[in-house]
Every structure is written in C-alpha cells, then in structure tokens.
KOLROBA-15374 format. One record per residue (C-alpha): residue number from 1; residue in three letters; x, y, z. Coordinates in Angstrom, 3 decimals, decimal comma. Layout:
N
SITE  pos  code         X         Y         Z
SITE  NUM   ala         X         Y         Z
...
END
This chain:
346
SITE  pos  code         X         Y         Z
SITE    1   unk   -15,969     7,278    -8,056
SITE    2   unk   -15,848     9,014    -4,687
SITE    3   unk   -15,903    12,820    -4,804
SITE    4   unk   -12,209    14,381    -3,985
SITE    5   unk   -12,392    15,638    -0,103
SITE    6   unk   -11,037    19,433     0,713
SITE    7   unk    -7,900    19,687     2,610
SITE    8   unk    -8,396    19,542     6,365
SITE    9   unk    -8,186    23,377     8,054
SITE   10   unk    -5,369    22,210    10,375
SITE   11   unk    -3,050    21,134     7,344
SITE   12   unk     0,005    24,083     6,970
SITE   13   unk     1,679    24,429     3,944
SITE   14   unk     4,515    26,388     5,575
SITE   15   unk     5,677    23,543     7,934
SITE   16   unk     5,751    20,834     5,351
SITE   17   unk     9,445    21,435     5,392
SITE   18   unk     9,607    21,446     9,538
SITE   19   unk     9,959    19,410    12,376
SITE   20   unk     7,526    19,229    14,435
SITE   21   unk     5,214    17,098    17,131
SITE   22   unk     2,144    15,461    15,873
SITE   23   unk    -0,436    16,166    17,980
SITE   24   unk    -2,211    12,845    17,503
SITE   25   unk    -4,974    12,953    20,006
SITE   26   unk    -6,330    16,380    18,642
SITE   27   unk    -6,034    14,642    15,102
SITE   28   unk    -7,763    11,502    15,871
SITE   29   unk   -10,655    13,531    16,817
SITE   30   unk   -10,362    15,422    14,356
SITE   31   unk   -10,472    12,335    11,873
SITE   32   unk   -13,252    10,681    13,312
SITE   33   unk   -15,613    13,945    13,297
SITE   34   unk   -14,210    14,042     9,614
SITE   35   unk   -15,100    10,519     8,666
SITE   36   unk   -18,545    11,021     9,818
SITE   37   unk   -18,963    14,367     8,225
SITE   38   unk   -17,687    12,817     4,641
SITE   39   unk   -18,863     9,385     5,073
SITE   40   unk   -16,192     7,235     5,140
SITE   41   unk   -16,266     3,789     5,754
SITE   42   unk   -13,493     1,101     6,797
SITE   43   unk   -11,541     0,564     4,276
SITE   44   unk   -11,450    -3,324     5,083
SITE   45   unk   -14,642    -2,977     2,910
SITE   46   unk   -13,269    -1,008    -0,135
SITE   47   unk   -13,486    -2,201    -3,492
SITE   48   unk   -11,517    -1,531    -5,301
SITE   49   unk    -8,656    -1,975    -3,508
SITE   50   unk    -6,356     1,114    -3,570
SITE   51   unk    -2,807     0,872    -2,146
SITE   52   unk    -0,123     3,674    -1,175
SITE   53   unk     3,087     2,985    -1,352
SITE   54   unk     5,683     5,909     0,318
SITE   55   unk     8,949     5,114    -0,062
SITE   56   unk    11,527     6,129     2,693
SITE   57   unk     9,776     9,492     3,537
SITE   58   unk    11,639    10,401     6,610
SITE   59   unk    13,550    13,422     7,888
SITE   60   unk    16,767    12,251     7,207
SITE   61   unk    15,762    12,819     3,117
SITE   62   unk    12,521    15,019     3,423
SITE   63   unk    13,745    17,869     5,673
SITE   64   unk    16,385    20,421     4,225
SITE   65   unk    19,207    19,948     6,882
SITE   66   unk    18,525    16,461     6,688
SITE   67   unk    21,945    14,092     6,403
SITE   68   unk    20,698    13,004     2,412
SITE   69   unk    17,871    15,993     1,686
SITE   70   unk    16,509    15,679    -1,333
SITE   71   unk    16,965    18,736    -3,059
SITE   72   unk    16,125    17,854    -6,722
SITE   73   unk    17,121    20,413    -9,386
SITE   74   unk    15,146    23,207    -7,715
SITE   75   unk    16,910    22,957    -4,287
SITE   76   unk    13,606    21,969    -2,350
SITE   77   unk    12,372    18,693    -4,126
SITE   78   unk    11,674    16,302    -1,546
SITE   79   unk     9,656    19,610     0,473
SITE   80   unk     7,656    20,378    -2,360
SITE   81   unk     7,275    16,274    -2,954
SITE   82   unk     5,683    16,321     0,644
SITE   83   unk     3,222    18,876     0,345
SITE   84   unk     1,858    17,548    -2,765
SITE   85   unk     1,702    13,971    -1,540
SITE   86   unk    -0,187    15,941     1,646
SITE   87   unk    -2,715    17,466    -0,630
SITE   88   unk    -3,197    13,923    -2,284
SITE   89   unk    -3,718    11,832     0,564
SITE   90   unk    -6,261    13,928     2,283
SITE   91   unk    -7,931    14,762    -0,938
SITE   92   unk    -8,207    10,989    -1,934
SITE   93   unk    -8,776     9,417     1,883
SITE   94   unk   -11,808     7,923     0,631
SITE   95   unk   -10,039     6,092    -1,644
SITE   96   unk    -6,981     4,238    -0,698
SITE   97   unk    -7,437     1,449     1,227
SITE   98   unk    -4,210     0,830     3,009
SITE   99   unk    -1,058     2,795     3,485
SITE  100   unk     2,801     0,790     2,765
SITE  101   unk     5,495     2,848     4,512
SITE  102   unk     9,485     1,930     3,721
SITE  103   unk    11,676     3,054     6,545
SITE  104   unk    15,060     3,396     5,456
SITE  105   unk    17,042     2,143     8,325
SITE  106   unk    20,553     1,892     9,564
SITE  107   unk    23,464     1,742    11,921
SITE  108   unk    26,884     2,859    12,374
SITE  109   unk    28,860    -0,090    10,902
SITE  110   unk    27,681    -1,280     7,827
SITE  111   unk    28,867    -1,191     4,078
SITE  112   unk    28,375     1,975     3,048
SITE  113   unk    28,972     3,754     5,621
SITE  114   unk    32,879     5,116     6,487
SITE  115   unk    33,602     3,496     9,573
SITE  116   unk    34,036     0,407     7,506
SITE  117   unk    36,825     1,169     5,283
SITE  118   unk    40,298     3,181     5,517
SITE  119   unk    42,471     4,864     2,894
SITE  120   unk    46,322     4,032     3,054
SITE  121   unk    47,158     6,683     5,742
SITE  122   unk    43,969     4,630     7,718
SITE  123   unk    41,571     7,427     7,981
SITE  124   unk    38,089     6,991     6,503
SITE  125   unk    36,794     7,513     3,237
SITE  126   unk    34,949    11,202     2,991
SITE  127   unk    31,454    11,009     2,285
SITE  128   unk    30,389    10,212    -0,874
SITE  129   unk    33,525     8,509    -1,762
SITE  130   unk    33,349     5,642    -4,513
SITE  131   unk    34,890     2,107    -3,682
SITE  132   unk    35,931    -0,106    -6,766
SITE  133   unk    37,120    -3,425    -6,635
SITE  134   unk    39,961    -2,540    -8,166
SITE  135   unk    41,080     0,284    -5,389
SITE  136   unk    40,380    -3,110    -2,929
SITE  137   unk    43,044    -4,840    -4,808
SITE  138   unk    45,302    -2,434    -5,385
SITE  139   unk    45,395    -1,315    -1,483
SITE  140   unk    43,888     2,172    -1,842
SITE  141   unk    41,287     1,229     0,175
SITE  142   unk    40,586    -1,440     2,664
SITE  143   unk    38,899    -2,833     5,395
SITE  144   unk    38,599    -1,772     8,638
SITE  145   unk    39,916    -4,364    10,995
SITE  146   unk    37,686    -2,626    14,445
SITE  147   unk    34,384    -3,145    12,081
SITE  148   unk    34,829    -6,514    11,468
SITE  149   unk    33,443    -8,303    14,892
SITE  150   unk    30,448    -5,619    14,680
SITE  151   unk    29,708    -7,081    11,436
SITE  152   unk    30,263   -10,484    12,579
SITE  153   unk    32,948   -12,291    10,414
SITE  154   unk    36,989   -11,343    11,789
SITE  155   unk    39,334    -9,081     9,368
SITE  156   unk    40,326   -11,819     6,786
SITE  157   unk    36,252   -12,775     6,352
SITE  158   unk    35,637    -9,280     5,955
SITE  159   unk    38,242    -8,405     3,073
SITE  160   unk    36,905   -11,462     1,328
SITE  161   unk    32,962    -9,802     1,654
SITE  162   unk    34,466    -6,351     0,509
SITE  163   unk    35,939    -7,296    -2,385
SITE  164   unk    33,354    -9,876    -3,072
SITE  165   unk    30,720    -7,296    -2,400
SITE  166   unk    32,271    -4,502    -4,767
SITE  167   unk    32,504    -7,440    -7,592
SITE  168   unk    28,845    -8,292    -7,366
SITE  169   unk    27,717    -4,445    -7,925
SITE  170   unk    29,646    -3,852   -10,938
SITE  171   unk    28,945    -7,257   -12,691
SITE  172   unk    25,036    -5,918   -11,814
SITE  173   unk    25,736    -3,181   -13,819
SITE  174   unk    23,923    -0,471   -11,320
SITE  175   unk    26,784     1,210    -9,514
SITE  176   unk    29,673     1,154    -7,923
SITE  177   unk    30,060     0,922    -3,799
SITE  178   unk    29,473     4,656    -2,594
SITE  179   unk    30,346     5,923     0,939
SITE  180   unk    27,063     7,602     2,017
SITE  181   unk    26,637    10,341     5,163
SITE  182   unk    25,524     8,464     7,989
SITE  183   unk    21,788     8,434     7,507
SITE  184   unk    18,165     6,773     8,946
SITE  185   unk    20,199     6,198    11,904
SITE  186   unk    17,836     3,842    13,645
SITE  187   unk    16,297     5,010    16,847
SITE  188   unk    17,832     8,861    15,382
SITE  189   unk    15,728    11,687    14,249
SITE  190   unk    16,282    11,160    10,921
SITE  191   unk    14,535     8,010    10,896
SITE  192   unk    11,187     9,169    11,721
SITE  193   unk     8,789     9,729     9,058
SITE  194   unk     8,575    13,555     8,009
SITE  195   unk     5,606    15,262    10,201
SITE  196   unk     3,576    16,415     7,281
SITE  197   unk     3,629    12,883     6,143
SITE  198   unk     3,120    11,061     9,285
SITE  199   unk     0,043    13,627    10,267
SITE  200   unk    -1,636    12,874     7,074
SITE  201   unk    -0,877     8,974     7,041
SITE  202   unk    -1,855     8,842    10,805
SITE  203   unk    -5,151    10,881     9,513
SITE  204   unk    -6,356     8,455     7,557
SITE  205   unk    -5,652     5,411     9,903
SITE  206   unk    -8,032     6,724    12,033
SITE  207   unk   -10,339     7,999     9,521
SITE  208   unk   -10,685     4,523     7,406
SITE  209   unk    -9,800     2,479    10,625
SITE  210   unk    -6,718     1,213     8,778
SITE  211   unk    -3,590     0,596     9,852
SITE  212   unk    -0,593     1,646     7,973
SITE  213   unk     2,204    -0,809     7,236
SITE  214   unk     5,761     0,052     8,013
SITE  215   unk     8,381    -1,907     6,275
SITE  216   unk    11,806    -1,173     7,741
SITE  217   unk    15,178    -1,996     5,010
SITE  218   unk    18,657    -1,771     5,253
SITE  219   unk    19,927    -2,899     9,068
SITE  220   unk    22,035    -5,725     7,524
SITE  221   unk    25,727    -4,493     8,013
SITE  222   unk    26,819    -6,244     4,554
SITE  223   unk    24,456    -5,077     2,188
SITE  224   unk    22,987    -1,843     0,477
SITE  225   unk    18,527    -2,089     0,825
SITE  226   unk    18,197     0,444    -1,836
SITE  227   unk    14,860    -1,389    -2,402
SITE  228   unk    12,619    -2,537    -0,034
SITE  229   unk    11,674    -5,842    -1,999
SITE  230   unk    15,346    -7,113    -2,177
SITE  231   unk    18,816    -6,657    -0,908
SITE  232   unk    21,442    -5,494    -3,271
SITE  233   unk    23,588    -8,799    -2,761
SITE  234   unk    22,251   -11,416    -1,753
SITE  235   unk    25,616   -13,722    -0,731
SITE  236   unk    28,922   -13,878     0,502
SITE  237   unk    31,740   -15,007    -1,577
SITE  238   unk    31,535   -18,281    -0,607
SITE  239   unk    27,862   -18,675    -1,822
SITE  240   unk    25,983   -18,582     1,248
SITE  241   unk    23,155   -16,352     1,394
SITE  242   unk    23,296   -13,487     3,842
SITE  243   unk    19,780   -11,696     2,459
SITE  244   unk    16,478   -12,634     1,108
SITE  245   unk    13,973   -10,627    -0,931
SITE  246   unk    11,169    -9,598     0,731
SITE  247   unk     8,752   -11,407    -0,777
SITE  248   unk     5,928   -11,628     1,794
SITE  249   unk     5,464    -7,702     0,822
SITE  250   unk     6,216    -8,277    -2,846
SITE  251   unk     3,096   -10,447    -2,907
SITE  252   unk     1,089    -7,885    -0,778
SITE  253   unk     1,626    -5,404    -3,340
SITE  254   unk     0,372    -7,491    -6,054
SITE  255   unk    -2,861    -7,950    -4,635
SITE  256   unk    -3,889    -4,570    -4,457
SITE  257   unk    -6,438    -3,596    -7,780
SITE  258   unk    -4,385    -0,338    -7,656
SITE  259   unk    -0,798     0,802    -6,158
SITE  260   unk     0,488     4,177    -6,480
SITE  261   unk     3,992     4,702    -5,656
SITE  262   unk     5,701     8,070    -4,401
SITE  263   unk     8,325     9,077    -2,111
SITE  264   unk    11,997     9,330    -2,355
SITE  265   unk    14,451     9,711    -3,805
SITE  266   unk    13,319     9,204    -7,449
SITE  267   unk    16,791     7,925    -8,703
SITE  268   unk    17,748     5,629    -5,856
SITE  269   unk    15,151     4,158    -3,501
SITE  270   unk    11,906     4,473    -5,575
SITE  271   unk    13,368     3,523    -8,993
SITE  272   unk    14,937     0,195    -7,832
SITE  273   unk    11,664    -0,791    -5,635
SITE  274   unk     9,686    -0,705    -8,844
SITE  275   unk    12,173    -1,722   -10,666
SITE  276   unk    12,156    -4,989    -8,575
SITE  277   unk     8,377    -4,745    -8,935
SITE  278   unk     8,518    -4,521   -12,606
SITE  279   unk    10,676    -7,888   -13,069
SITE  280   unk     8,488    -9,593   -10,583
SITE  281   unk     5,461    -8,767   -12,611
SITE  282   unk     7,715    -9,761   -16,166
SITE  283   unk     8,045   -12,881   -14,000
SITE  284   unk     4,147   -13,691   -12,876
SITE  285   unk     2,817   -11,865   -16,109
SITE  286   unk     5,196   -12,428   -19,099
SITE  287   unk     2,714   -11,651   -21,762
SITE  288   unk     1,085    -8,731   -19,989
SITE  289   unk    -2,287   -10,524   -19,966
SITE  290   unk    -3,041   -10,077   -16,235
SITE  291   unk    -2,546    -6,541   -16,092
SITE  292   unk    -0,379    -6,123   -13,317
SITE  293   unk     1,917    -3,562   -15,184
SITE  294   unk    -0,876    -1,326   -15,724
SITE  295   unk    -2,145    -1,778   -12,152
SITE  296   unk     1,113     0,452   -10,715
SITE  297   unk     0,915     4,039   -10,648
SITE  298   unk     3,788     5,955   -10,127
SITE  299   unk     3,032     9,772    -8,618
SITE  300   unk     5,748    11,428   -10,983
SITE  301   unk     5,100    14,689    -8,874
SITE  302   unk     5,489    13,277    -5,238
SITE  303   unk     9,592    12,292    -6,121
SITE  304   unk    12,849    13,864    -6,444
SITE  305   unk    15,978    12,595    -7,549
SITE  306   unk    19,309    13,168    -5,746
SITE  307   unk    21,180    16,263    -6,856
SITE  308   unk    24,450    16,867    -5,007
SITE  309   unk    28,001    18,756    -6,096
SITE  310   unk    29,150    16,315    -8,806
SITE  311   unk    26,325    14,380    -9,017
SITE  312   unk    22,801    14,544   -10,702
SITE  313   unk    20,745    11,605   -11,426
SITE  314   unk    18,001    13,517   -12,687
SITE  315   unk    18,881    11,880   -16,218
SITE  316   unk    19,170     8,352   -14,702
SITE  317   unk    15,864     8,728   -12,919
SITE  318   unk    13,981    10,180   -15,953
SITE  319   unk    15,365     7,404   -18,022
SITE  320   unk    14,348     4,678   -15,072
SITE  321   unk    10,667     5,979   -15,324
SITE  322   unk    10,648     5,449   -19,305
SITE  323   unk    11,322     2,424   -18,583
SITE  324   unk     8,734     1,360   -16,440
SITE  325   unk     6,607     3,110   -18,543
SITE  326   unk     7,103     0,868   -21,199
SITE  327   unk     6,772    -1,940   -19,122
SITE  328   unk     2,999    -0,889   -18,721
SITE  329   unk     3,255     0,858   -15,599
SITE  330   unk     1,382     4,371   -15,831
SITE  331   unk     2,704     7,153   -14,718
SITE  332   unk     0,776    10,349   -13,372
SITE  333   unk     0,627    13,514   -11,378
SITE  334   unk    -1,142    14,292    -8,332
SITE  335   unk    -3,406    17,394    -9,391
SITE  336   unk    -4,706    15,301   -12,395
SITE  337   unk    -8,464    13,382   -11,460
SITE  338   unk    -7,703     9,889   -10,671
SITE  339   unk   -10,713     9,583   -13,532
SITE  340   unk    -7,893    10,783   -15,743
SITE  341   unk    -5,806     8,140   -14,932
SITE  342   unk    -5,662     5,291   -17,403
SITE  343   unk    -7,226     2,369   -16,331
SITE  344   unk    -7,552     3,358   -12,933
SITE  345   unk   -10,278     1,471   -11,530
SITE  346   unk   -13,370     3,231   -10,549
END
C-alpha cells in the first residue's frame, strides 16, 4: 500500500474556515513538481480503484456565516470537517483515483424556499418554518399565486403539487416540508466549493491528471435533492413524473473497488445519499455476496450534523450511520491507516 504523503507547506490550517482565491496556477506547479517528487502516476492506471465522494462542501454550509453553516454540537463542525478532510486528501493523493463532488444547487422559487408559500395575512413563512398537509388544508398556509408561472404550472396546478407534495413526504416517513434560508444560490457565493476543499481537490487533479466530477442537485423548483442519487418526489399528483434518480452516477459509484464518503451535513445530505446507496446495493446485492456494502466507507470524522435553535439531529444522524453500518457499510476516521480499515483493499 502506498506510503501516506506529508501535507503540502502551502496548506493553512487557519483559513480552512475562510474565503479566499485559489491561486491555481501557483498550485498546479506546485502539484506537478509534487507528483514527480512522490511518484505519482495517473490515476487512469490505479488499481485498486479508490473513489471520493464529498457531499455538498460549499460555502453556503462549510463557512461560519454561511446561510446553513454547519455548526455541529461544538459550534464549528463543518470547519473542523474541512480541515480534516484537507489533511486526508493530500495525505492519501496517491491513492484515490477520482474525486465525486455534489453541488447543492438552487434558485429563488422553488419548494422549500419562502417565496413559495404565504401565511393567512400573505406574508411568507420565516425560515425554518414546517409545512404540513394539514396546515394546506386547513388554509394556514398556501400557495403563492406570483410563484406559480416561475415554477411552470398556474395557481390551481400549483395548490394541487403543494398539497400533493406535503402528502408524499409524510407517507415517506422522513420529514415534513421545511422552509429553508435561501441557500447554494446558483451562480451565488455560497455555491462554490469551500477554498480549502477546492485547493486540495484541484491539487490532486493536477497531481494524478484526474479530473474531478461535479454533480450539481436540487434546481428543480418542485422538489427537495436532499440526495444526489434521487429526488425526494418523484411525481405530481396526477402521476406524471417530474424527477428521475440519477442513476448514471449511482452506477459510477458502484464500480469503484473502494468509495469513501464525507462532507455535509451528516443528518441531511450525506445520510440520505447513502442511504439511497444502501437500498440500491440491497437491490443489486440482496444476500451481501458481492460485497458492495463493505466496499463504502463512510469518513465519520469529515461530517457534521445540523444543529440549530430547536433543532439537533445529532441523534437522527448517529442513528442513520448504525444503520448503514449494519447494512455492511464500514465506517472510519480519517487519522486511522487506511491498513486499519476493514477490508479496504490494498
């Protein structure tokens, strides 16, 4: 197994939790003097095949400030998440093959976001708000009739979707509809991925000559996209579908010999991607004789869950990652050997 590699001198701790500009000529020097110096190859020819999978590591939940930080019990999770993902990915460059970035991405109108609903007095719902089906039918909440040609069906179309869409969540037993800040704002700030993140991913592009995948979720103004592998509802009320899992990627995934999964947050975004991963392997591998459980990593100290006033799904995501767990998924932390790992392939 390939030695671990020392943290490049130009890495800085302190502005893991910054904004800042990449300077990616400097650093693709830097990376090619570094491959050569360490002796990497492509990884085109690695075998094993090593996959990373970062899930929605962008400003908007990696940077405090950020419209849905991170925070985690300790108040910095998603920083601290970051710099040990940092410390990972340059110490292991010689061994993942390919990089799988999930860009949480959005716009204005859409579900869960305020502009399309209004409370009786027709202002919107506050962040973080809950929508039932039941306040739909009893009038405490509805529609908003401006939002309707921006999500392309008129105001009657649109109340049917709502209330439609708020019936499918709770028969799925997940969660209710909840009003989120406006977030990932496509083309915004708080899309990008975090700088730490992007430096070290953009690192090892040029040092293994491999280019990183970006997977953008979530621009479809009547769904949710907590996971990147499938849309929370997948039709309108009248049965026509208006999403389709991602399945192209869902295969990609599987093909890897190894896939380690961090990124955030623990409870939301990461927990239902492998959780869609998990019942596509129940579904390929029923009796576990493949493997493909075991094959999935999960980097248990690289993810936060979402702690805000009233809310902590620290529980919920602990719970989530016992269950993949028993499913046969492994999980580990970063500052343990990847020799350590069970059944990681050498």
């Amino acid at each position: 197994m390939p030695e671990t590699l020392p943290i490049p001198d130009f890495f800085d701790s302190e502005r893991v939790g910054q904004l800042y500009r990449v300077p990616y000529e400097t650093r693709a020097a830097e990376a090619r003097a570094w491959a050569r110096q360490h002796r990497l190859t492509p990884a085109a020819g690695d075998a094993p095949r090593v996959g990373l999978l970062l899930v929605d590591c962008q400003n908007t939940f990696c940077l405090p400030g950020g419209e849905l930080f991170v925070a985690g019990r300790s108040g910095l999770g998603a920083v601290k998440d970051s710099w040990r993902l940092c410390q990972f990915l340059y110490g292991h460059l010689g061994r993942i093959s390919e990089i799988v970035l999930t860009l949480d991405t959005h716009t204005a109108i859409q579900v869960f976001h305020a502009h399309f609903f209004l409370d009786r007095e027709g202002n919107p719902p506050a962040a973080y708000t809950q929508i039932t089906s039941e306040d739909l039918e009893t009038g405490r909440y509805r529609v908003n009739p401006d939002a309707a040609t921006a999500a392309g069906l008129d105001e009657e179309g649109l109340s049917r979707h709502a209330l439609h869409y708020c019936r499918r969540l709770e028969s799925q037993g997940k969660y209710v509809l909840v009003v989120w800040p406006y977030h990932a704002m496509l083309g915004g700030a708080g899309h990008a991925v975090v700088p730490a993140i992007e430096e070290a991913v953009f690192f090892h592009a040029i040092a293994r000559s491999a280019q990183p995948r970006f997977e953008p979720k979530g621009l479809n103004p009547l769904t949710e996209n907590y996971s990147v592998l499938r849309p929370e509802v997948l039709d309108d009320p009248d049965g026509n579908a208006i999403a389709e899992p991602n399945r192209q990627l869902l295969d990609h995934l599987l093909e890897y010999d190894a896939l380690i999964v961090a990124g955030q947050a623990k409870s939301h975004c990461v927990a239902w991607t492998v959780s869609d991963l998990r019942d596509e392997i129940a579904r390929r591998d029923p009796d576990g004789v493949r493997g493909l459980a075991r094959r999935v990593f999960l980097l248990e100290d690289a993810t936060s869950p979402v702690v805000v006033p009233g809310a902590d799904f620290t529980d919920a995501a602990d719970a989530a990652y016992a269950d993949f767990e028993r499913a046969g998924m492994v999980r580990v932390r970063s500052t343990d050997p990847l020799e350590e790992w069970p059944g990681f392939p050498a």
